[in-house]
C-alpha positions, 0 to 999 in steps of 0.5 A, spaced: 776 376 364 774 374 371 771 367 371 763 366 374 763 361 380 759 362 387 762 361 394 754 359 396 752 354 390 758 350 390 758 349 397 752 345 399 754 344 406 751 351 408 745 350 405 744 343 409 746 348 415 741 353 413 735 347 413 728 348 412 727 346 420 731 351 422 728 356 417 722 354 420 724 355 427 725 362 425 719 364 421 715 362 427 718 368 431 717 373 426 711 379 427 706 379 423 709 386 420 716 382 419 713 378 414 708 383 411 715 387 410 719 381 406 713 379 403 713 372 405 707 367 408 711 361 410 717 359 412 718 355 405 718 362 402 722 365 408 728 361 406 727 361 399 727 368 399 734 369 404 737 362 400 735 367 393 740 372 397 745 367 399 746 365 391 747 372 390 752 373 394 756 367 393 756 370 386 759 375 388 765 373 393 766 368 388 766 372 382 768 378 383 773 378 390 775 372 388 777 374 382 780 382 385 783 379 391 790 379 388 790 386 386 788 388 394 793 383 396 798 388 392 795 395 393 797 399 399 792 403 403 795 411 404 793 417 409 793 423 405 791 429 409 788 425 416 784 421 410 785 414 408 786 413 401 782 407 399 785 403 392 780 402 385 780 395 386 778 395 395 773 401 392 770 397 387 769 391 392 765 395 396 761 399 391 758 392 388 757 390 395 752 396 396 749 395 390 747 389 391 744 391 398 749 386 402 751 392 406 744 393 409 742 386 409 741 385 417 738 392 419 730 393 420 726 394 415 723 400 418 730 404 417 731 401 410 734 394 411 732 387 409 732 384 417 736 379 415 737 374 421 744 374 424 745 367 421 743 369 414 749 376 415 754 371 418 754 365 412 755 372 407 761 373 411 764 366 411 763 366 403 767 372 403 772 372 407 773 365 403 774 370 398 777 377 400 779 378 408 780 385 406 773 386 402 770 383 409 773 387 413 770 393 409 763 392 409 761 388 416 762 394 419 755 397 417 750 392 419 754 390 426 755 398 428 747 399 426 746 393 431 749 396 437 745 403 436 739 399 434 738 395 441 741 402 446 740 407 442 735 413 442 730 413 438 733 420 434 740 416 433 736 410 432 733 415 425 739 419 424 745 414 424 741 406 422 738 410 416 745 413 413 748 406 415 742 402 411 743 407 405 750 406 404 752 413 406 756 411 413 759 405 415 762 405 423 769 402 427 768 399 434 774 403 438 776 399 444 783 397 444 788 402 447 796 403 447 798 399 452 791 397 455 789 391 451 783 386 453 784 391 460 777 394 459 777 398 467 785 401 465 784 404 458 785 411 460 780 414 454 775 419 458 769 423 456 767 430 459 759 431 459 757 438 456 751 443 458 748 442 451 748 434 453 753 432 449 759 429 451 767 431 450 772 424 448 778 426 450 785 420 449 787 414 444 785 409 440 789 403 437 789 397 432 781 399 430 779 397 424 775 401 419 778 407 424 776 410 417 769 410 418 764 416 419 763 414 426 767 410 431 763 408 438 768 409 443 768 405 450 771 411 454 770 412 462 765 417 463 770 421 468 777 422 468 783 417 472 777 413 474 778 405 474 772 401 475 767 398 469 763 401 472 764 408 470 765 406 463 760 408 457 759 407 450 759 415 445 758 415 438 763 419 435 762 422 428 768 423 424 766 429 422 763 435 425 761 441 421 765 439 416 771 439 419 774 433 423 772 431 430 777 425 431 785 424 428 787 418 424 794 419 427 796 413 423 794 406 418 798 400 421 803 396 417 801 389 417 803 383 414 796 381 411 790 385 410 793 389 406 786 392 403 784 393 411 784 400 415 787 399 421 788 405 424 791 409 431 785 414 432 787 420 436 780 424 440 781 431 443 776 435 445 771 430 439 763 431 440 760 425 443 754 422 443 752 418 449 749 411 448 744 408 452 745 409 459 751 412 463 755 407 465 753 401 461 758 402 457 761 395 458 755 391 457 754 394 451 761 392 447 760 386 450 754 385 447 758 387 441 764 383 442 760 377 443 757 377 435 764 380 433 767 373 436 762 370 433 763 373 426 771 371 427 769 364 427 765 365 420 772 369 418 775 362 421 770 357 417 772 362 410 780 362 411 779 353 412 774 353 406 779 356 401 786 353 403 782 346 404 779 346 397 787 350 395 789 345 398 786 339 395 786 341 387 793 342 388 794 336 391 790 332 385 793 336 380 800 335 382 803 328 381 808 324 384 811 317 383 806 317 377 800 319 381 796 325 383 799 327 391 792 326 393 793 319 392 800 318 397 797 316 404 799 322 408 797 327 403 791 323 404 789 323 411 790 329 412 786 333 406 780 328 409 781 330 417 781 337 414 774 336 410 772 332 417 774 337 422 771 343 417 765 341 416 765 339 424 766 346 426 761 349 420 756 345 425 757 348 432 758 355 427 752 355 424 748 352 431 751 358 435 748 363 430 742 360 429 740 361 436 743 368 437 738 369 430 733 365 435 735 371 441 734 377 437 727 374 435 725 372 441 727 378 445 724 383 440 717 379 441 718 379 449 718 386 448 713 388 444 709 385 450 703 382 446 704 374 447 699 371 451 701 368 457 703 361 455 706 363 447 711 369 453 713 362 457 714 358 452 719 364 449 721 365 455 724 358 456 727 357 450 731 363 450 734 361 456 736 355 454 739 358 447 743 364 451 746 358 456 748 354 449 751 361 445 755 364 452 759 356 453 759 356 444 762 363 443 768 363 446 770 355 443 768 358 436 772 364 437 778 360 440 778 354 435 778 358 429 783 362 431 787 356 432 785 352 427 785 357 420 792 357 421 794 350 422 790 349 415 793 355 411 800 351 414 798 345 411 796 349 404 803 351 404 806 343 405 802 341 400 804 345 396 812 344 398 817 350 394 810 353 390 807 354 397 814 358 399 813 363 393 808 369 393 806 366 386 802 361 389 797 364 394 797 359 400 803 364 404 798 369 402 793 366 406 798 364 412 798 371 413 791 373 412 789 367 418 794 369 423 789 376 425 784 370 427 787 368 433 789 375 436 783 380 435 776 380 438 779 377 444 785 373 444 786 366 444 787 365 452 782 370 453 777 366 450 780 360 454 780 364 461 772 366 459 772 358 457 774 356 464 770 361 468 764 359 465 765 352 466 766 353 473 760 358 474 756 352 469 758 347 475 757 351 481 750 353 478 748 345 477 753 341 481 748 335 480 748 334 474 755 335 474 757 329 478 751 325 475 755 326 467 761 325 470 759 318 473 753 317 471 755 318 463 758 311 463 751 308 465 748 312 460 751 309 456 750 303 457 743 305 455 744 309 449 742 305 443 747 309 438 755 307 439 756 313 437 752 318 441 756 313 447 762 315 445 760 322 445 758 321 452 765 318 454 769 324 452 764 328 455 766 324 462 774 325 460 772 332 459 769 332 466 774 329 470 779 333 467 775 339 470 774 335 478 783 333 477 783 342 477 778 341 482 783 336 486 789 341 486 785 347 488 783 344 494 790 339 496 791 344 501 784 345 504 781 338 504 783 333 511 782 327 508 782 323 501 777 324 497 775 319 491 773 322 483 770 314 482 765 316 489 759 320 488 759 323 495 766 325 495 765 328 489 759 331 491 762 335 497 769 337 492 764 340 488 760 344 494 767 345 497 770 350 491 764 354 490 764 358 497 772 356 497 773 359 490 773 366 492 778 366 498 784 362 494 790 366 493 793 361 487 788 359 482 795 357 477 792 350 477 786 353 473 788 358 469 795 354 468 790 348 465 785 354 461 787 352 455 787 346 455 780 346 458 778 350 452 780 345 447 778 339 451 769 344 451 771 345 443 772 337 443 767 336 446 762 342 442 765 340 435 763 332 436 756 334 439 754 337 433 757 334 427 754 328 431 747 331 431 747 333 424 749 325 422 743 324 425 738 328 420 744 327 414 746 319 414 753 321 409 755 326 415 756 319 419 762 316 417 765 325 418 762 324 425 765 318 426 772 320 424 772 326 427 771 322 434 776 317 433 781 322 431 780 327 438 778 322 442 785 321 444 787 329 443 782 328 449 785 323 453 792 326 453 790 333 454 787 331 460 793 327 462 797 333 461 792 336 467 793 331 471 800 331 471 805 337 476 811 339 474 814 342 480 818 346 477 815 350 473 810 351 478 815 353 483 821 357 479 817 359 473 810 361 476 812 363 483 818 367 487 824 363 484 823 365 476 824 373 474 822 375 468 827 374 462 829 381 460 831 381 468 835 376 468 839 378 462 840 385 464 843 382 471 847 378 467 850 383 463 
């Protein structure tokens, strides 16, 4: 007998997160046939009726996933016959799921769907991934793929393709990564042939593409043979099949140590029937279109795997006894289940802001390209759109790296907490071990989520060099007059943050600059900032940045986590004493991360990076 619980009602820091205000800042930017097709007349109505789908669906990740994912965890996924073979247990998941309408949940009304907004469709996730992985990894493939076509798509794909994804008839795969190519986007070898009859031929090889299974995959492929350039890459919808027969191959599923309920295929197109999106050669503004909302429901995967093992770890942690108490009660165990509900509940704050703006994006872009707002209403849109954008390009790439990093290191506590238990595969805390260690590898990796991270930090500051030289030495003035002694802290780690970033600057130009610079000086610090914006493109050795890119993205994740923990004790005052933990326990994180980047090690810099080191397999194969 399963056992009726809800991932949504159980956990009421999701309904804090999807607040009346922010419902409100939604429900302002709906259309009039929007609201007309939910049937709602005010934003106290809109977010009952998406607060009413959350529940529905919370019962169903905590009732029926939670109960059935034991047996995904054990059930193989087989190809038979160029065809994946689903077990009764992921297929009953999945039927329930379209039962219920969750599949078409953010798909337009006029194709069939409930036009949820982007935040509603990520917060579903997050309850069940906490669940099932597996099941998550089967079902977010419909409303995502419909997004893309949507927003490029003709209007007879539009009309073909979104209406079978909203009925349930197809779900879709995002094939990008290649054999040998991986995050290279301009050296993936896939190409397409354009046709007489205008469709296209997708000619090359596809890898590690979840739901490869899928009845369509949109294909990133250059738009002419041997060609290199991003340029010449275009996005093709290729159906599965064509006339009843297949148009691409599933060569094969891959074998993984989680996600067993999860088909991750090698896909094979030879002379497949493709239909291009959008326009030719904007392939790769469109997957990045993609890949930016899949980095952002990557980070709710994260959120889902710390929920589970917190709470995993916790109720074991009360149950257990030891020295005739629970283990709960032992200092240790203690701290450290604490910093994990602190630093969740920090990291659900800026997941849920980001999400909220791009749900605000979507909204605002639509209203703009109607092209009937008054003058003022377009402005005032306008202007709060490239404020949201701005904050979602410097957020997604730290959501994505720190639930990459972070999930496992909760599922590795899970394991500890729970001590010989945690080691054997009756216990569920090494099952999650496995399911978190994807998180940091798809969607873009954790060092390219770092590279993004530094590139844009500098591309901020050459944009606005003043108001960097202004927080980075006037923050400590600012301070001074902020009445809240926690919003001074926060200043202060922003300032540690920024003069992590002007001792990079330092060693770019050690060897470009006469004279002896001052970080404490605003005119030497205004002149190094202007200096490595037109120098930038001319270095031949970047390593001190890209060295430190890592450090720099946990440092801006720091930094981001505390901003809006803090922001959320301003509106809920139990948060408060969370916040206040959460900056003490990385406020010297910050500091020794930024001592690490002012430090050298000539050594590694010379023998490691430059001429004196050799690749290890080298220097092996010398030796022998």
């Amino acid at each position: 007998m399963k056992t009726k619980q809800n991932f949504f009602s159980d956990n009421p820091d999701i309904d804090r997160q999807l607040s009346p205000k922010r419902m409100s800042e939604l429900f302002a930017w709906l259309s009039d046939e929007e609201k007309e097709a939910l049937g709602v007349n005010s934003a106290e109505e809109y977010r009952k009726t998406w607060i009413d789908v959350m529940q529905v669906v919370g019962e169903y990740a905590g009732t029926t996933l939670e109960s059935n994912a034991s047996k995904v965890a054990k059930e193989d996924l087989k190809l038979v016959n160029g065809e994946v073979v689903f077990p009764k247990t992921i297929q009953e998941n999945v039927r329930i799921f379209k039962e219920v309408g969750g599949h078409a949940m953010s798909i337009r009304t006029e194709f069939g769907g409930m036009n949820a907004p982007f935040v509603f469709e990520a917060s579903a996730f997050e309850q069940i991934y906490r669940a099932c992985p597996s099941t998550a990894l089967n079902i977010c493939w419909f409303g995502s793929i419909a997004a893309i076509i949507d927003q490029f798509g003709s209007d007879e794909m539009k009309t073909e393709w979104v209406t079978k994804i909203a009925n349930g008839e197809v779900s879709g795969s995002m094939a990008l990564t290649e054999p040998d190519v991986g995050s290279d986007l301009a050296g993936m070898r896939t190409y397409a042939d354009q046709q007489a009859d205008g469709t296209w031929r997708v000619f090359g090889n596809k890898q590690f593409i979840s739901n490869g299974c899928g009845e369509i995959s949109l294909v990133l492929a250059h738009n002419k043979k041997a060609s290199n350039s991003l340029r010449t890459l275009n996005l093709y919808l290729v159906p599965r099949k064509v006339d009843g027969k297949n148009n691409f191959e599933i060569a094969k599923i891959e074998e993984k140590p989680g996600l067993h309920g999860s088909a991750t295929c090698a896909l094979k197109f030879d002379n497949s029937v493709g239909y291009l999106v959008g326009q030719d050669g904007h392939g790769f503004h469109y997957m990045s279109h993609l890949m930016n909302e899949a980095r952002l429901g990557v980070a709710f995967q994260a959120l889902g795997v710390m929920e589970a093992t917190y709470r995993l770890s916790k109720n074991y942690a009360w149950q257990r006894e030891s020295w005739g108490k629970p283990i709960a009660k032992h200092e240790m165990i203690a701290e450290r289940l604490y910093d994990m509900e602190v630093e969740l509940k920090a990291f659900r704050a800026l997941c849920y802001r980001a999400a909220h703006y791009a749900s605000m994006i979507t909204l605002g872009e639509r209203r703009i390209a109607e092209k009937k707002l008054p003058h003022a209403k377009l402005e005032e849109i306008e202007s709060k759109l490239r404020f949201f954008k701005k904050k979602l390009r410097e957020w997604t790439p730290l959501v994505k790296w720190w639930g990459g990093e972070r999930s496992y290191v909760y599922a590795r506590n899970a394991v500890q907490i729970h001590g010989g238990y945690g080691f054997t595969t009756e216990y569920k805390p090494e099952w999650w071990l496995r399911e978190s260690l994807i998180i940091s590898i798809y969607e873009g990796t954790s060092e390219i989520q770092a590279l993004m991270c530094i590139k844009d930090t500098v591309k901020s500051i050459m944009t606005n060099p003043m108001e960097f030289v202004e927080n980075t030495l006037g923050s400590r003035v600012m301070a001074l007059g902020e009445k809240d002694p926690l919003m001074r802290r926060f200043m202060k780690m922003r300032q540690t943050f920024n003069l992590a970033i002007v001792s990079i600057f330092f060693k770019l130009l050690k060897n470009k600059v006469k004279g002896n610079l001052s970080a404490n000086q605003p005119a030497d610090l205004l002149k190094l900032v202007k200096l490595i914006g037109p120098e930038l493109v001319k270095f031949e050795d970047l390593s001190p940045a890209l060295l430190h890119a890592g450090r720099i993205a946990e440092m801006r994740s720091i930094v981001a986590l505390s901003y809006a923990i803090i922001k959320d004790a301003e509106t809920d005052e139990s948060l408060r004493p969370l916040a206040e933990r959460f900056v003490s326990r990385y406020t010297p994180v910050l500091n020794q991360l930024k001592a690490q980047i002012e430090g050298d090690d000539e050594y590694f810099q010379e023998q490691v990076l430059g001429d004196g080191g050799e690749p290890l397999a080298k220097a092996a194969n010398t030796k022998s």
